[in-house]
C-alpha positions in Angstrom: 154.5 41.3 77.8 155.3 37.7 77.6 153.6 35.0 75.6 150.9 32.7 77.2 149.5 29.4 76.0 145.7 29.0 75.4 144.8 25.5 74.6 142.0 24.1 71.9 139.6 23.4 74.8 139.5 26.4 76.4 138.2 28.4 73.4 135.1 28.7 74.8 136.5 30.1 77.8 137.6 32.7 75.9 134.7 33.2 74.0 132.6 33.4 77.2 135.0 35.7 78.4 134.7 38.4 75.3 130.8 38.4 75.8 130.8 39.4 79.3 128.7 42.6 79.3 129.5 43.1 75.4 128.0 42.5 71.8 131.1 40.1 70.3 131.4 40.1 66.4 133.4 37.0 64.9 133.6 34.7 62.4 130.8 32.4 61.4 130.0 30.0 58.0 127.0 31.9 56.7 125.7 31.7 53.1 128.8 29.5 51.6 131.1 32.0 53.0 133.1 32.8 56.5 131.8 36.1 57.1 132.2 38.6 60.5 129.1 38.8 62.2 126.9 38.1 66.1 129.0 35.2 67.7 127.0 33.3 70.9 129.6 30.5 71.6 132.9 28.7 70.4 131.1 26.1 68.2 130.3 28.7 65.9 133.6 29.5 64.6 134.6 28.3 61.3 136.6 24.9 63.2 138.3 23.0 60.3 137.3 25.3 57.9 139.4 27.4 55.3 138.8 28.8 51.8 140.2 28.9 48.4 140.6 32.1 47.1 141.4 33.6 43.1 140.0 36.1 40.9 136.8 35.7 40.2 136.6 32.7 42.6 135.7 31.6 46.4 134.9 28.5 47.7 134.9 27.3 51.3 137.3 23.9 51.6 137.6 21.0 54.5 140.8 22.1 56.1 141.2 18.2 57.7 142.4 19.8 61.0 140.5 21.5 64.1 141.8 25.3 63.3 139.2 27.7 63.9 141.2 30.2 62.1 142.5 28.8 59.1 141.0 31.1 56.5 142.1 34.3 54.7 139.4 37.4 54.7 135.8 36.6 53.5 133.4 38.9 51.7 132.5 41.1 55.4 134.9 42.9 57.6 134.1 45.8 60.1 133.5 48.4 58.1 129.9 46.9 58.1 129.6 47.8 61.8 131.2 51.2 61.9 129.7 52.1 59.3 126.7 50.6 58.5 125.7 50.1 54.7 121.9 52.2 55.1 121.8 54.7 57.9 119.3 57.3 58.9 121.2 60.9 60.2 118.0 62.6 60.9 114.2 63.0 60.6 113.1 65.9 59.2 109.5 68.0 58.8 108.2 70.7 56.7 104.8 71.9 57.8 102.0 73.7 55.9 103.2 77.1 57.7 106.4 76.6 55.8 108.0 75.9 59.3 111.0 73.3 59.3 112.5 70.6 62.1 115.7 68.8 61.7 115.8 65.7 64.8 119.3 64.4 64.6 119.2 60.2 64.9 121.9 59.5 67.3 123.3 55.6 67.4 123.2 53.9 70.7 125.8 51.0 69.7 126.3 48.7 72.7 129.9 47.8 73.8 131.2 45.5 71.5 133.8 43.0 71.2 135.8 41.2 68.4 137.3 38.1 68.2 139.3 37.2 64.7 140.1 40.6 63.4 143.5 40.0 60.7 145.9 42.5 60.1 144.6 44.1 56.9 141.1 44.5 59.1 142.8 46.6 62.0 144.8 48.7 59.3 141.0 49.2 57.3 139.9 50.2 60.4 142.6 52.9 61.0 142.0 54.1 56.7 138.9 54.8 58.0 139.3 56.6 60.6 141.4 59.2 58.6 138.0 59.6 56.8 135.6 59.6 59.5 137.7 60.8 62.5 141.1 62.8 61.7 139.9 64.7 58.5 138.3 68.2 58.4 135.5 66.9 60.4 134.5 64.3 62.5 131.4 62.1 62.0 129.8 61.3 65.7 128.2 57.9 64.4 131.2 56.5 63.5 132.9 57.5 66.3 130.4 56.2 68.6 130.4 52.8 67.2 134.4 53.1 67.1 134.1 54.2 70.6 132.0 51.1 71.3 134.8 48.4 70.0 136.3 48.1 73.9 138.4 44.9 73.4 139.6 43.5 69.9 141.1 40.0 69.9 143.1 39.7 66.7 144.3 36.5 65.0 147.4 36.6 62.6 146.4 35.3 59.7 148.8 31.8 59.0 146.4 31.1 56.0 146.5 33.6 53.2 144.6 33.2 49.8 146.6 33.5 46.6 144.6 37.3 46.0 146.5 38.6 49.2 149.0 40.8 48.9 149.3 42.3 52.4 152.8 41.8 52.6 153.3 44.1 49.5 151.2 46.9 51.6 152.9 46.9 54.3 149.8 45.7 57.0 150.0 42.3 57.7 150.2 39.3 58.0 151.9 40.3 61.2 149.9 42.7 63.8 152.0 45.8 64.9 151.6 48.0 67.7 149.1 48.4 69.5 146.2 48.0 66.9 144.4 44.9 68.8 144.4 44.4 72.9 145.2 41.1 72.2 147.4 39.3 69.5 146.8 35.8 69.0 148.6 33.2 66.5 146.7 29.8 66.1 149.1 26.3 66.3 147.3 23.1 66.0 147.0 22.3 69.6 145.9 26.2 70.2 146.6 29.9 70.2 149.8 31.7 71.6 148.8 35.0 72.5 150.3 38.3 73.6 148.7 41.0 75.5 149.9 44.6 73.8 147.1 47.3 75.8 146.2 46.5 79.1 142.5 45.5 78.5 144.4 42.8 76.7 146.6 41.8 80.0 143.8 42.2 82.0 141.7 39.2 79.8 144.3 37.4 79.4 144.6 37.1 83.3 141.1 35.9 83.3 142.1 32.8 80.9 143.2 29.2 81.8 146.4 30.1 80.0 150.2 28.1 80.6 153.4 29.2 79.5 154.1 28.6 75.3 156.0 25.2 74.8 159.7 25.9 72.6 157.4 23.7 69.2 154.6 25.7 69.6 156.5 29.2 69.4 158.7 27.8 66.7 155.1 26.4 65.0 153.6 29.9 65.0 156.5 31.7 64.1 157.3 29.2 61.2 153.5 29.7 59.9 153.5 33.8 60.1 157.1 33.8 58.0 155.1 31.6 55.6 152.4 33.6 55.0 154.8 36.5 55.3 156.3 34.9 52.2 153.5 34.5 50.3 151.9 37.4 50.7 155.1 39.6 50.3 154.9 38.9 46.5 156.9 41.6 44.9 154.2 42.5 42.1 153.2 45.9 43.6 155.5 48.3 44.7 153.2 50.7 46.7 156.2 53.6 47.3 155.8 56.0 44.7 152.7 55.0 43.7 150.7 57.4 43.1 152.9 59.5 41.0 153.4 56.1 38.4 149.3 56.1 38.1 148.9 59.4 36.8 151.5 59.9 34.8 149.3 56.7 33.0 146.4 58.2 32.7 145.9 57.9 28.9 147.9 54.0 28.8 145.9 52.1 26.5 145.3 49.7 29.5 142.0 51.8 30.8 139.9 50.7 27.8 141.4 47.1 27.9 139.9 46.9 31.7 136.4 48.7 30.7 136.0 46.0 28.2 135.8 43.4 30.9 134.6 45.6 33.9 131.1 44.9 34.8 130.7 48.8 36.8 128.8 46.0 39.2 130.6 47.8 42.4 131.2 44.2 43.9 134.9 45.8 44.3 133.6 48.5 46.3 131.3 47.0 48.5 133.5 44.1 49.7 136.6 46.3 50.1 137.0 47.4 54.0 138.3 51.1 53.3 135.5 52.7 50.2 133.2 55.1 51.9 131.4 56.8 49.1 127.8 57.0 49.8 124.5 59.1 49.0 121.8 60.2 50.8 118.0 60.0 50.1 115.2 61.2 51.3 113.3 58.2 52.7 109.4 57.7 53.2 108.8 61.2 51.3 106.3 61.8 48.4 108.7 62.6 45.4 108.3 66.6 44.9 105.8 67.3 48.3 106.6 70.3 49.9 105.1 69.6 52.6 105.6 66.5 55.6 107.7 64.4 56.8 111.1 62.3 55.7 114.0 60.6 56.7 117.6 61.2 55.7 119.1 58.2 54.9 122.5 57.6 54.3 123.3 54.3 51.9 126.6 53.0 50.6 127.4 53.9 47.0 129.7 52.8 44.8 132.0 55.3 42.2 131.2 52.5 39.1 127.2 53.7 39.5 126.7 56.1 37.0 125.3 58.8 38.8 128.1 58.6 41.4 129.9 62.2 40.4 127.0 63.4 38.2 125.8 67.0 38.8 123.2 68.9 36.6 124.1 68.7 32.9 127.1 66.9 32.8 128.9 63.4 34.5 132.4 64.2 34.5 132.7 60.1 34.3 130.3 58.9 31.5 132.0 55.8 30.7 133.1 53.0 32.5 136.8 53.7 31.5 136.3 56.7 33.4 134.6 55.1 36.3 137.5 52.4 36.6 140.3 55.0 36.4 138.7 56.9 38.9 138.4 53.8 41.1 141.7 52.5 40.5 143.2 56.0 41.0 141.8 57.1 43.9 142.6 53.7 45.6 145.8 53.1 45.0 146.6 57.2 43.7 145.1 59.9 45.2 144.1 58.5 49.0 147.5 58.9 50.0 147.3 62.7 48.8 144.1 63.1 50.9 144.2 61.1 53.7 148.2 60.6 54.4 147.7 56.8 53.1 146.9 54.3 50.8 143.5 53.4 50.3 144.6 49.7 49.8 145.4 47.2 52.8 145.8 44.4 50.5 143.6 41.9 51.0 142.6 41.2 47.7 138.5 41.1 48.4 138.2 43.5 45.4 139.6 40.6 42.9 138.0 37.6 44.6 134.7 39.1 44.4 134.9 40.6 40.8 132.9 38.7 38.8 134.9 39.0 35.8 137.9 38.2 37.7 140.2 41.4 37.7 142.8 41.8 39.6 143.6 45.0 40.6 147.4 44.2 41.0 147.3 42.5 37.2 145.9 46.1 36.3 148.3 48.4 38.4 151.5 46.0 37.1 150.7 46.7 34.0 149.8 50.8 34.3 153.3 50.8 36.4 155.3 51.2 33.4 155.9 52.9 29.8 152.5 54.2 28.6 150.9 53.3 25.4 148.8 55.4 24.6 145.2 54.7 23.5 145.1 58.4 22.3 142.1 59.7 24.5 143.5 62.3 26.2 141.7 65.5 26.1 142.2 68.5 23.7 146.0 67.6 23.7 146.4 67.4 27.8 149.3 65.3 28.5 150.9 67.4 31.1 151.6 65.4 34.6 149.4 65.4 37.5 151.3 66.6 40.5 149.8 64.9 43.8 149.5 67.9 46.5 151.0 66.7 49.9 149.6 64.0 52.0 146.6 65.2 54.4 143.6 64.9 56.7 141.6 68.5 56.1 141.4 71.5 54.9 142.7 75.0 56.6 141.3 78.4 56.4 140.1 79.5 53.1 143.2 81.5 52.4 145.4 79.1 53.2 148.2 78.7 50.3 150.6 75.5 52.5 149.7 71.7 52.5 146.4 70.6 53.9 146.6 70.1 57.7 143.8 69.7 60.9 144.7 69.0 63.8 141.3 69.4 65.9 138.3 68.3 63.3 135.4 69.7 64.2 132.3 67.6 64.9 129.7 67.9 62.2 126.7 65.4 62.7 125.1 66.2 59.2 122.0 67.6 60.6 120.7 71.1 59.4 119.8 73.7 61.2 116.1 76.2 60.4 116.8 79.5 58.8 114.3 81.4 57.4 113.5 83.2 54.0 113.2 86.8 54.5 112.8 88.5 51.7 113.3 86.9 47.3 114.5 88.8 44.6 113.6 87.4 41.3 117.1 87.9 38.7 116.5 86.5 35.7 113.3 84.1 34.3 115.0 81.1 36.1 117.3 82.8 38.7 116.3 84.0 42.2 118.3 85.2 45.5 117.2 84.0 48.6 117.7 86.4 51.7 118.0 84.2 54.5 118.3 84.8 58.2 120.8 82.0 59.8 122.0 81.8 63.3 125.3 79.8 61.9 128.8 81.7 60.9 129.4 84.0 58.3 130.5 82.8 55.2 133.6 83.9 53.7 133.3 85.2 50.1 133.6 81.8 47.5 132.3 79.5 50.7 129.2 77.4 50.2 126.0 76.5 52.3 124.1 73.1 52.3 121.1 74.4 51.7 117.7 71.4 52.8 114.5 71.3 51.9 112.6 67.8 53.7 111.1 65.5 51.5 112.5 67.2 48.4 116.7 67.3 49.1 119.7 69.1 49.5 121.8 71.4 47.4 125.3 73.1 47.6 125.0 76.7 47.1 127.6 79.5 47.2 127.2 82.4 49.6 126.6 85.3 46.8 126.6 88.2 49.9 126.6 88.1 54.0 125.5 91.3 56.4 126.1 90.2 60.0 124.3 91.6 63.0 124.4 90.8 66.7 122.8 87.3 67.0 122.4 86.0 62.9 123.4 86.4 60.3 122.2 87.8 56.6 122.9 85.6 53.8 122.4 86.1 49.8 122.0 82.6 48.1 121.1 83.2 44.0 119.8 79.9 42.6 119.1 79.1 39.2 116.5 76.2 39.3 117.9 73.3 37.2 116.8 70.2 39.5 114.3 69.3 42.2 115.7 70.6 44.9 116.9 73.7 43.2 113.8 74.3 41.7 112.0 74.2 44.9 114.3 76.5 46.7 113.4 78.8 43.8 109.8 78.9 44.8 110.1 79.8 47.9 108.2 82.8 49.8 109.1 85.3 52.5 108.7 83.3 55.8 109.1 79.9 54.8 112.1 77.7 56.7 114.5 75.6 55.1 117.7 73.6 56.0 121.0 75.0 56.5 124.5 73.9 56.8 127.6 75.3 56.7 129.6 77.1 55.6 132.0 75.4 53.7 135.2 75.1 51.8 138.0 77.3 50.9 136.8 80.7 49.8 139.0 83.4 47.4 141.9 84.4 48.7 141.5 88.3 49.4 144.5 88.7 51.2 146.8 87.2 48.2 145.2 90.0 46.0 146.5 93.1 48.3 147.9 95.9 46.4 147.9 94.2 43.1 145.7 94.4 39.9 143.1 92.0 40.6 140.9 90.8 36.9 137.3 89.1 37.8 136.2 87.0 35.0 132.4 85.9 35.4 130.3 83.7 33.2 126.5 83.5 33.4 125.6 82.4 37.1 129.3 82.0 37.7 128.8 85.7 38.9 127.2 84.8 42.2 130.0 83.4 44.0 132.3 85.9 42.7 129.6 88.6 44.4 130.7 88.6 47.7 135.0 89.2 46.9 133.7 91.8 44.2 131.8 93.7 46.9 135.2 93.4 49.3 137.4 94.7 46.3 135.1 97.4 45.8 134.6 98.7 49.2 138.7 98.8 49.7 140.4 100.6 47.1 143.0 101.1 49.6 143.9 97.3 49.5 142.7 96.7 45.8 143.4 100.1 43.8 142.9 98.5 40.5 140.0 96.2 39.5 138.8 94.7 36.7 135.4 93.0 36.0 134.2 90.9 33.4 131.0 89.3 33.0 129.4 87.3 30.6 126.1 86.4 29.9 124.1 84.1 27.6 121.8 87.3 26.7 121.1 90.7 28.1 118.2 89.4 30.1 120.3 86.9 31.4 122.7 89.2 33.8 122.9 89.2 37.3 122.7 91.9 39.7 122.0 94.8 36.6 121.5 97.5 39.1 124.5 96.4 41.9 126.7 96.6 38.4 126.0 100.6 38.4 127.1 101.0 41.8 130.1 99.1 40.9 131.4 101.5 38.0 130.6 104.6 40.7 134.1 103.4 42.3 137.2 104.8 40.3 139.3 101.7 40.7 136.5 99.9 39.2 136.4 98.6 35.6 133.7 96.9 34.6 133.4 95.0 30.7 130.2 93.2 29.9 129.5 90.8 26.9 125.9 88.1 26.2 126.4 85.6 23.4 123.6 86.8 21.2 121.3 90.1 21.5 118.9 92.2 19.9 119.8 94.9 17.8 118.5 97.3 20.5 121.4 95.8 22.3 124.8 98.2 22.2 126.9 96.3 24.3 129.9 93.5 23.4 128.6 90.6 21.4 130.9 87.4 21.9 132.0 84.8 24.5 133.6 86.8 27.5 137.4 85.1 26.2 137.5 87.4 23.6 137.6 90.8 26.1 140.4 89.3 27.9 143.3 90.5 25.4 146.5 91.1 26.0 146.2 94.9 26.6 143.3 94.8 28.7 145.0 92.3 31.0 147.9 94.0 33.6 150.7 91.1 33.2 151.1 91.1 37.6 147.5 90.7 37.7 146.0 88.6 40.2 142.6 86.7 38.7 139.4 85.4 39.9 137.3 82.9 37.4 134.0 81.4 37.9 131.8 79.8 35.4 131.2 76.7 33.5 134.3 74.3 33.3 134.8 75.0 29.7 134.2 78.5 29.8 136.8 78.4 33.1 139.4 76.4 30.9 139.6 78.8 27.9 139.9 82.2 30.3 142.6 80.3 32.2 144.0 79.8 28.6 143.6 83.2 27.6 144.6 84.8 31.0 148.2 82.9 30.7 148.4 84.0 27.0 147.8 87.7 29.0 150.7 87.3 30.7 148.7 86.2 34.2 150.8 82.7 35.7 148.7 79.8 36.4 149.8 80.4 39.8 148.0 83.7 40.1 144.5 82.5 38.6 142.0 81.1 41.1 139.2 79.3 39.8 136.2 77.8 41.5 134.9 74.0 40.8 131.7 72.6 40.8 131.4 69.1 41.5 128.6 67.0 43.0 129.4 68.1 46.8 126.7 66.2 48.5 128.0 65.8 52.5 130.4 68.9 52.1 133.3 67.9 54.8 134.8 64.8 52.6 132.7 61.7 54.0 130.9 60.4 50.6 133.5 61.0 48.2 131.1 62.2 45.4 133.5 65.1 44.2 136.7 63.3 43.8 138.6 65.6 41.4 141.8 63.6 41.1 143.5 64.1 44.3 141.1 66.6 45.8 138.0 66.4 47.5 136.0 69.3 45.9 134.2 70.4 48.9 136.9 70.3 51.4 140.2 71.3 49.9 138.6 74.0 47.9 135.9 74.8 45.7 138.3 77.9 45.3 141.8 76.4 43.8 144.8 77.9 42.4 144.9 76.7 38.8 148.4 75.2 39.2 146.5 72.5 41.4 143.9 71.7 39.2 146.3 69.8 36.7 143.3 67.6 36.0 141.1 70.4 34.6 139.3 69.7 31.4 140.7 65.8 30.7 138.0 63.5 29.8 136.7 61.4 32.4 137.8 64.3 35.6 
């Protein structure tokens, strides 16, 4: 479509135009800043205002000209409208009768247009959607909202600030494809702009536009190769990435950076792609049982230090770790997850640090020869190998690269399933039998199990018995935190929350025919239950089986009585160790490690781990010692899995999201296991 000519007078014509029917979101001067936000008329924009950018460093500046759009990115973009930074996804009740409702709070966004948008915005906006639309799942609010943006006016940005670097990442200054109905470049005496959808032609026909004079093509052209210039620095080279950042894991430069980082999560919160966040329950008396809540959804940061913490440990203590994990992920391990980087380049993160880093100073000088600062774990130096790029997770078997190419809609909400019957384990461990009207879960897949007013919890599936209708769950629980706790206490006929299920499970079909080893520490057990039942019940598919559990004392085992009916089956093994004991006690004494010697291992065995990471990392140790290839050990992670289908980022792993590319994972994947800070 050709070029058309729209004149400094006849901005508001075009604002006027934009609001007709529709919400329009623009620039405005609010707070010392140009930030995106409500826009009623032309005299609002930011006319004859620009900014001067650096690390650590904004400040708004009289441009001496009448260019509405003569500014790089402020502190705001769009992520603030598609996805808000406090949300509520549902309203939820638990009665005195132990009775449960889950109301889902659906957004009623009005349509909306945008005037302004820059390149690195539109390519923020697609980053997200990988997230929130194309990945395992999709999330309806965001797509509503995103469904709601019906006509987006960009402006090429002729103005960068001297922290943009959108050249180097490949989005902008320029506007490609199709990203914006209408393109617009700004001149002195006005905007050139090009219709690329329809919607765009069809406004564009509405405007007092004339044909684009020979200077004022050659004006706008002559300011986009500028800023094409500037911001195409050469000080980042995104291709190949990734692979440079973890192979610098232990550089000395990580504790250089934690020295001066603040773990403020300015960074986070200005950049236009992060999307961690974490849920509370709002307008609920701590503890109560009983009444009525809110879950609220609210922007979180990966430099908080609760961010990845799960009950008794916080795989990133330190704010080296936090940064590295920021920095990482960013830049790193996006492009494994979500097929890109998480980086558009437009330099809010270093403008708005208050100590003035720059994330390109700190990838230039990670990009290169590591010196080390001697912190890597227990000897790990081995390099990380990114999995392939992706959007989702496949069936729990699968063994291929990540792929999905119909996400399903998941809305966050639970659904009531009731508590039939509790079976008390140990002192501090119970099952649950609960009657859902959701899918079966596959043996190592996990529930999001609710409680209103108390919280939410990720718990495996430790058995399933389908009938016609529902289904039969088994969910054993050791009570460690609030919501855990108060799952624990529980009685036959109360309602909770459920959602689900989740994640890859174990791989059954990978363990046809061959010797299959089941190594179980203390709770670890449960999620094994459900594949050890499987194993047993076919010993036409898995003739030889071999079980070993440990426990922290003999009072401490799981499932005592199931174990009897286990060593009934001939193909069934079964070798059982606690830390300590009594005397009375005539079973092994010793960490369950020690059973797993070279004689009592097959060397084709297939294996099947789940306990606490360090109890996990020494019986992957001791199973490839055995003879058993990383490749043929599956392991199961715990990490702080608080959404479940990869929208809050709380159990980044490296590359992985924990709760949608496993919890089960092949060992060979987990390259990250046991280093300090993962």
């Amino acid at each position: 479509m050709s070029a058309r000519f729209l004149p400094r007078e006849s901005f508001a014509t075009l604002v006027d135009a934009l609001r007709d029917g529709r919400r329009l979101l623009g620039p405005r001067v609010r707070d010392g800043a140009i930030t995106f936000g409500d826009l009623e008329a032309a005299e609002e924009l930011p006319i004859g205002i620009g900014d001067e950018q650096s690390p650590g460093r904004y400040r708004l500046r009289d441009r001496g000209d009448d260019r509405a759009f003569g500014y790089a990115v402020g502190p705001t973009s769009l992520k603030e409208t598609l996805f808000p930074p406090r949300e509520t996804l549902f309203r939820a009740e638990r009665r005195a009768d132990g009775k449960v409702g889950f109301v889902a709070v659906k957004p009623k966004p009005e349509a909306t247009a945008v005037l302004g948008a820059r390149a690195c915005e539109l390519a923020a906006i697609g980053v997200q959607d990988r997230v929130f639309v194309h990945g395992v799942a999709s999330e309806p609010r965001y797509r509503a909202r995103r469904d709601a943006l019906r006509l987006v006016v960009a402006v090429q940005c002729t103005s960068p600030a001297a922290t943009c670097f959108c050249g180097d990442a490949g989005t902008g200054p320029r506007v490609h494809g199709d990203a914006a109905d209408l393109i617009a470049t700004e001149v002195d005496a006005g905007l050139v702009l090009e219709a690329r959808t329809d919607e765009g032609a069809r406004l564009l026909d509405r405007l007092p536009t004339r044909e684009v004079a020979g200077d004022e093509h050659v004006e706008a052209e002559r300011d986009l190769d500028a800023a094409t210039t500037k911001t195409r620095t050469g000080r980042l080279a995104f291709e190949g990435l990734p692979e440079r950042l973890f192979a610098a894991l232990d550089h000395a430069r990580w504790d250089e950076v934690a020295a001066r980082c603040l773990a403020c999560g300015n960074c986070t919160n200005v950049c236009p792609t992060c999307f961690c966040s974490h849920a509370e329950e709002a307008g609920a008396t701590a503890g109560a049982l009983e009444g009525r809540s809110e879950r609220v959804r609210v922007w979180e940061s990966c430099f908080s230090s609760d961010h990845g913490a799960m009950h008794g440990a916080n795989p990133r203590a330190t704010t080296k770790d936090r940064y590295r994990q920021w920095l990482t992920h960013k830049l790193g391990s996006w492009v494994a997850q979500f097929g890109t980087s998480g980086c558009v380049g437009c330099g809010r993160c270093t403008t708005w640090c208050p100590a003035g880093i720059d994330l390109v100073e700190e990838a230039r000088a990670l990009d290169g020869p590591v010196e080390s600062a001697g912190s890597a774990a227990d000897g790990f130096a081995s390099p990380v190998v990114l999995p392939e790029a992706s959007s989702a997770a496949e069936p729990a078997d699968r063994e291929g690269p990540l792929s999905c190419d119909a996400p399903r809609a998941e809305d966050l909400v639970p659904r009531a399933a009731e508590v039939l019957a509790i079976t008390r384990e140990t002192s501090d461990v119970v099952t649950l039998h609960v009657r859902d009207h959701g899918v079966a879960a596959e043996p190592g897949q996990f529930l999001q199990l609710s409680l209103p007013t108390i919280g939410e919890a990720p718990i495996s599936v430790s058995g399933v018995s389908r009938a016609e209708g529902f289904v039969d769950v088994e969910l054993t629980i050791r009570g460690v935190g609030a919501t855990t706790r108060a799952l624990t206490s529980l009685e036959p006929g109360a309602e909770l929350g459920v959602r689900g299920p989740y994640g890859r499970g174990w791989p059954l079909a990978a363990l046809e025919g061959a010797p299959v080893v089941i190594v179980a520490g203390g709770v670890g057990l449960a999620p094994l239950r459900g594949a050890i039942r499987a194993l047993v019940e076919a010993p036409e598919r898995f003739p030889d089986v071999r079980l070993f559990v440990g426990a922290r004392a003999p009072e401490d085992l799981l499932y005592p009585r199931e174990m009897i009916t286990w060593l009934e089956r001939s193909h069934v093994k079964l070798t059982v160790t606690v830390d300590h004991a009594s005397p009375a006690w005539r079973g092994h004494v010793g960490v369950v490690t020690r059973l797993l010697r070279r004689g009592a291992i097959p060397e084709d065995a297939r294996a099947l781990v789940c306990g606490p990471e360090i109890m996990m990392r020494f019986t992957s140790d001791a199973l490839l010692a055995a003879g058993v290839a990383h490749d043929r050990q599956w392991l199961t992670m715990e990490r702080h899995m608080k959404c479940a289908v990869g929208f809050c980022g709380r159990c980044q792993m490296g590359p992985h999201l924990v709760c949608r590319d496993g919890p089960v994972f092949r060992r060979d994947e987990l390259a990250l296991l046991g280093r300090e800070g993962f």
